[in-house]
C-alpha positions in Angstrom: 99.7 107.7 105.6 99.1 104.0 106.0 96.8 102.2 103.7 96.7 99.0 105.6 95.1 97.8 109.0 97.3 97.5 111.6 97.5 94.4 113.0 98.4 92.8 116.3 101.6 91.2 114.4 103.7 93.7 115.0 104.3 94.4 111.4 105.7 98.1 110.0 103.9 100.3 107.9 103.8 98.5 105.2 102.7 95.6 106.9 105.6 94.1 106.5 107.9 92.1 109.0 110.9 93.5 110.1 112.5 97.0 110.8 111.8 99.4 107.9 115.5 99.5 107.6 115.9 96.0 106.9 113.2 96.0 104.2 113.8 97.1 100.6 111.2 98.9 99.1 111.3 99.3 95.2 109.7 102.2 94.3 107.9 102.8 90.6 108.9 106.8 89.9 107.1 108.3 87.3 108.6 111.7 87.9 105.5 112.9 88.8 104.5 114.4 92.2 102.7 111.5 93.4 105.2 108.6 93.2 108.1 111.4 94.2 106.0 111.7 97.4 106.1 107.8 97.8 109.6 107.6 97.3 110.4 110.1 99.5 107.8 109.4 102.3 109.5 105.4 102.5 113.0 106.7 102.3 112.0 109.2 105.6 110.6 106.3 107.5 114.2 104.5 107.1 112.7 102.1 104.8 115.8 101.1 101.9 114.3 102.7 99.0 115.0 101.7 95.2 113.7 104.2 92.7 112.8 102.9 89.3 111.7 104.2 86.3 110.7 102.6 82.9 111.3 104.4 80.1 108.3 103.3 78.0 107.8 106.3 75.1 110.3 107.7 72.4 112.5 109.9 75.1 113.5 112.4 72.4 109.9 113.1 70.9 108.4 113.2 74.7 111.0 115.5 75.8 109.2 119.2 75.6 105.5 117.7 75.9 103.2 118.2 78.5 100.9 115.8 79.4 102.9 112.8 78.9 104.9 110.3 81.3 107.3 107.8 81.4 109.4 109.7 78.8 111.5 112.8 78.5 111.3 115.4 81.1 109.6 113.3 83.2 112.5 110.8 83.5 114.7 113.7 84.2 112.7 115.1 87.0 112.5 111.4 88.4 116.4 111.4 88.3 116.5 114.6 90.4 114.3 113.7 92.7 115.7 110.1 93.6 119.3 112.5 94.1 117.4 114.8 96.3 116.4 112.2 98.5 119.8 109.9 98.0 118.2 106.9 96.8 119.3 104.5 94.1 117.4 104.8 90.9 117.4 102.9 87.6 115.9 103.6 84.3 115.4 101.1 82.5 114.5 101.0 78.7 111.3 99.8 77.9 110.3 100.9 74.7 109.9 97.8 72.8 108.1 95.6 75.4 105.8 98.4 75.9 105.2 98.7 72.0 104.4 95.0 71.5 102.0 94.8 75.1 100.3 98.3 74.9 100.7 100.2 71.6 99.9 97.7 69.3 96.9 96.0 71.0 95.7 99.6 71.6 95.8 100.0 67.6 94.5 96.5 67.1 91.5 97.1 69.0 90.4 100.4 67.1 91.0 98.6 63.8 88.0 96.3 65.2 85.6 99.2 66.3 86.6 99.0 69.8 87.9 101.6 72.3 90.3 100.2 74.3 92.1 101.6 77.7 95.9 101.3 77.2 96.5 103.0 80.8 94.7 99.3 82.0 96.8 96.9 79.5 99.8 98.7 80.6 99.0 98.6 84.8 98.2 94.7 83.6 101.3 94.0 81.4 104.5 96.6 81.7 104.0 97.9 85.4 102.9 95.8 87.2 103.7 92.2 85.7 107.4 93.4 84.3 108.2 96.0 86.7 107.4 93.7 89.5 109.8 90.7 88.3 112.6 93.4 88.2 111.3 94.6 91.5 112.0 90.9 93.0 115.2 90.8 91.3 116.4 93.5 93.5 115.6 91.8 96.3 112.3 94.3 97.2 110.0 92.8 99.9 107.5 95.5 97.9 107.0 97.6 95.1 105.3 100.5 95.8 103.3 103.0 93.6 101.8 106.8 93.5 98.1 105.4 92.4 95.5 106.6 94.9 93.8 102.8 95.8 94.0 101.4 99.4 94.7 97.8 100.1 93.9 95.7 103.9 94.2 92.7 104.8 90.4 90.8 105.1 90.4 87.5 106.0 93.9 87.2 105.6 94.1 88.2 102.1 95.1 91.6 100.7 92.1 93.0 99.1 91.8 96.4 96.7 89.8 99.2 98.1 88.8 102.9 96.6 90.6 105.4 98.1 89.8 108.0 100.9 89.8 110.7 98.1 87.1 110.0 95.7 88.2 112.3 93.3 91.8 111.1 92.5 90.6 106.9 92.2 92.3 104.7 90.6 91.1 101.4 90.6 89.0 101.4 87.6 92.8 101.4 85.9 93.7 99.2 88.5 90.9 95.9 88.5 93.1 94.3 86.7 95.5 93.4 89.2 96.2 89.6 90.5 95.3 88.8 93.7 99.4 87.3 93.8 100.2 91.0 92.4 98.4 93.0 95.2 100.0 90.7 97.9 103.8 92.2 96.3 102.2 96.2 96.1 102.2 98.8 98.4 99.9 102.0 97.9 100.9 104.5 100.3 99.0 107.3 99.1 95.5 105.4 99.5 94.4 107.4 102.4 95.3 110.9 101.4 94.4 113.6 99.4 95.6 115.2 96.5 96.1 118.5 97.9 97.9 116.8 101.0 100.4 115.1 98.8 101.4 118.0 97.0 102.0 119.8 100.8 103.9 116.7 102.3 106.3 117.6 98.7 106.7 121.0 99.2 107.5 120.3 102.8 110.4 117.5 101.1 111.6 120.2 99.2 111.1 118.2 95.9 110.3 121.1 92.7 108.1 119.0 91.3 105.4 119.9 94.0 103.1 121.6 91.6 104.0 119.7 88.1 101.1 118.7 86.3 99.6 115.6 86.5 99.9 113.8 83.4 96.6 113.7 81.1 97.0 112.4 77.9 97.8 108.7 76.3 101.4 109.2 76.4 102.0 107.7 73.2 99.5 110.1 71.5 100.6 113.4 71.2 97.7 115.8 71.8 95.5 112.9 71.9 95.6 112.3 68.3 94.9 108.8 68.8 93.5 108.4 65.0 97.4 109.2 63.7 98.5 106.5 65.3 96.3 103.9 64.2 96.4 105.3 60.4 100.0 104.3 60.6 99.5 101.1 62.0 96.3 99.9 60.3 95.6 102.2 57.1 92.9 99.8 56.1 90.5 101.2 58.8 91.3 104.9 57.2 89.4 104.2 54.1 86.3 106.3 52.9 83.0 104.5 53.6 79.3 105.6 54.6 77.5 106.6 57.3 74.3 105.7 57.5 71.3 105.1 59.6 70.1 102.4 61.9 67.5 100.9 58.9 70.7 101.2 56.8 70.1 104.5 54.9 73.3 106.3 53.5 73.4 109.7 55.4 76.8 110.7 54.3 80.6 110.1 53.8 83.7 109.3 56.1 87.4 109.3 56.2 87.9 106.6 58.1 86.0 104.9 61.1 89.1 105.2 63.2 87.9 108.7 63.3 85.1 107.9 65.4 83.9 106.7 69.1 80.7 105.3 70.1 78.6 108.1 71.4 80.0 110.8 68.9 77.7 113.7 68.1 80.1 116.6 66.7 82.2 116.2 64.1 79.8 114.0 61.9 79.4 116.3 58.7 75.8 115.4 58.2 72.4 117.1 59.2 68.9 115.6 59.1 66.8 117.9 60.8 67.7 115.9 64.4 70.6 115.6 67.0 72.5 112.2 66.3 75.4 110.1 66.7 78.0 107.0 66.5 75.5 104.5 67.6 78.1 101.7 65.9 81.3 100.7 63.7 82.1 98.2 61.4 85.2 98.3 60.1 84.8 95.2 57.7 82.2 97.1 55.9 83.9 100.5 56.4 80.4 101.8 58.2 79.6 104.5 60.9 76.4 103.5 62.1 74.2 106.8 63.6 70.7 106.9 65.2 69.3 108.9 67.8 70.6 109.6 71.6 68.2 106.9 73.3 69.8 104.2 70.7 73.0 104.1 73.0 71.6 103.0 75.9 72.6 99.8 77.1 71.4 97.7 80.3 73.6 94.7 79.9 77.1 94.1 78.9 79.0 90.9 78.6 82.5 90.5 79.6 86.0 89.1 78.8 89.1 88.3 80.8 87.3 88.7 84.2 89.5 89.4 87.1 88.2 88.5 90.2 89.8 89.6 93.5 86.9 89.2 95.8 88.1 86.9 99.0 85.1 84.2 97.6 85.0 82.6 94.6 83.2 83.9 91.5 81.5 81.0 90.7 79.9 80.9 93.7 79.4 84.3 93.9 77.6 85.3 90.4 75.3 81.9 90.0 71.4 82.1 90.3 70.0 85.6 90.8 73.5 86.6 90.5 75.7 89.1 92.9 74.3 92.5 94.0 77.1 95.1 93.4 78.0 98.4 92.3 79.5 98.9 88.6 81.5 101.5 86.9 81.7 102.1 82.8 84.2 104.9 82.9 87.1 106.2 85.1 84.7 109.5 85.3 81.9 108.4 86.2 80.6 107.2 89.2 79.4 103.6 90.1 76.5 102.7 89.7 74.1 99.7 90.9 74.2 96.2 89.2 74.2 92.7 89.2 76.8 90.8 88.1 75.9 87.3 86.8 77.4 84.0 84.9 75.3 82.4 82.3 76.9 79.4 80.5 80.2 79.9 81.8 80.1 83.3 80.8 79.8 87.0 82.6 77.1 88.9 82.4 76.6 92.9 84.1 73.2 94.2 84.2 73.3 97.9 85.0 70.2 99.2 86.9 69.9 102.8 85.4 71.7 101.8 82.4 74.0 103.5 80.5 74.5 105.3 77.4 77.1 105.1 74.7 79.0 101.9 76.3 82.0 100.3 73.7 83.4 97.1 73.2 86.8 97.6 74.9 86.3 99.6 77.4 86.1 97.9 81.2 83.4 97.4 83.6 84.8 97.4 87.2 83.1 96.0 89.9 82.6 97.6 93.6 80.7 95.8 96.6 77.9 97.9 97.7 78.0 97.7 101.3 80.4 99.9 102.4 81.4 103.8 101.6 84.7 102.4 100.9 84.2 99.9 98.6 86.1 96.6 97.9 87.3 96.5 94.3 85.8 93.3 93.5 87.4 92.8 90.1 86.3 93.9 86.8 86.5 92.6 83.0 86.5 94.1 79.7 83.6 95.0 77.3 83.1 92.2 74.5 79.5 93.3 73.9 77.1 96.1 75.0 73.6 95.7 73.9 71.7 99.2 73.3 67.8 99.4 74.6 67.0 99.8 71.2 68.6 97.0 69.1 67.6 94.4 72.3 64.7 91.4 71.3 
């Protein structure tokens, strides 16, 4: 069960001093099957479990929807599950907070061409910065969560590391994290599968054992993300062109909040060769298109680095720069790189390259010595240069 290295300290699971009974444990509930597992596994050990779930989504509209989370039937199922098990559990409303730190910066950033992660922003902001103050105001020695990451000490200092199964990781949602934040969290579920979990809740007796893991944004129903931002930022919904990368009008949009970097279906026009969403400019309502090859991008440069590696960045990324591993997407896998600072800023050349990268979206960064590699940090996207536009 245990994601961290035993020690010589006598410490419990958790790597915490004391019994388990004398150590509260808050627990972050989604009602989902993986942090109803956590809550129940803690609670077995005789640690003194607090469940708590934040209700972040209109309850009523998210009631009957599959696919979404911290809302509606998922806060019910939550509430059952913390009374099968006979532990306290809160839910607490937060609907505005989660509005002003995820929803609207996740609109923002499409109104500037961007594609944004909100499942990162709200790890960063609502879970794990908010949830965690209301964590130590119960008095928790921990908060603990369902996400499959593992954490060990090295060096003395709690360090972020992918999980035994590859398929279920977590951490590019996850880089994010403070080093002060991973020293508070617990990830229990780090060194399991997905299919073990899902036995060890059956064998709890909790219904929820086969529910659905939860797949969409959960503030966009059906993944209708371009509603939301119409609503939000009508501006970016206007009609422009489309056109191509010597600046030839191809066709007409609705709206470039209709399109993602990348796009190939969808783009009403036909000239005799595949193409697609090469770049957006909202300012001058334009969907830039060109062939596939004009999407591929070696370098990015980053914003609002985290670093979590036990040495300094500085050091670290200076001169030739820092051989690591690099991923651009939660679904794909890592892939070799070389992460280096140039005038105070962070650079990530990506061996192979990559195609259809977007401002927005984060690069996470893995060591490359181990099977298991550390998380060494990550940043977001503030500029991908494709192959093709490069001097």
């Amino acid at each position: 069960m245990n994601n961290d290295i035993k020690n010589p300290n006598n410490l419990n699971s958790l790597g915490l001093a004391g019994e388990p009974k004398d150590c509260r444990i808050v627990v972050a509930m989604s009602g989902g099957v993986d942090s109803s597992v956590v809550a129940g596994l803690l609670a077995g050990q005789g640690y003194d479990v607090i469940g708590v779930t934040l209700q972040l989504y209109d309850h009523g509209e998210a009631v009957h929807r599959k696919g979404a989370c911290c809302a509606g039937q998922d806060i019910h199922d939550a509430k059952r599950v913390a009374a099968m098990l006979d532990i306290p559990h809160y839910v607490l409303n937060y609907e505005e907070r989660f509005k002003k730190a995820v929803i609207d910066p996740f609109a923002d950033a499409y109104a500037k061409g961007e594609t944004p992660v909100p499942c990162i922003t709200c790890n960063q902001t609502v879970k794990f910065n908010d949830l965690m103050k209301v964590a130590k105001d119960l008095n928790g020695a921990a908060l603990a969560t369902g996400h499959y990451i593992q954490s060990k000490l090295i060096d003395g200092q709690r360090q972020m590391l992918r999980p035994l199964d590859s398929e279920r990781d977590q951490s590019y949602f996850l880089f994010a994290t403070t080093p002060e934040q991973l020293e508070f969290l617990r990830f229990p579920l780090g060194g399991m599968s997905k299919a073990k979990v899902r036995e060890m809740a059956r064998e709890m007796g909790l219904d929820i054992a086969d529910k659905h893991d939860s797949q969409d944004i959960c503030f966009v129903p059906g993944g209708r993300y371009a509603d939301v931002i119409a609503k939000m930022h009508p501006e970016v919904m206007r009609v422009g062109d489309i056109v191509d990368l010597n600046g030839k009008i191809l066709g007409q949009h609705k709206g470039v909040a209709n399109y993602t970097i990348g796009q190939r279906r969808g783009l009403g026009i036909s000239v005799g060769e595949p193409l697609y969403v090469v770049a957006l400019d909202p300012k001058t309502a334009q969907v830039v298109v060109g062939p596939h090859e004009a999407l591929k991008t070696y370098t990015v440069r980053l914003r609002d680095v985290n670093w979590l590696g036990a040495k300094g960045l500085e050091k670290l990324a200076s001169g030739n720069g820092l051989q690591i591993e690099a991923r651009i997407r939660s679904t794909r896998a890592p892939q070799s790189a070389v992460l280096l600072m140039r005038d105070g800023e962070i650079f990530v050349t990506l061996i192979a390259g990559e195609y259809g990268i977007s401002p927005g979206q984060a690069c996470v960064f893995y060591g490359d010595d181990d099977s298991q590699a550390q998380v060494l940090g990550g940043g977001f996207i503030a500029e991908a240069v494709p192959a093709a536009h490069a001097a």
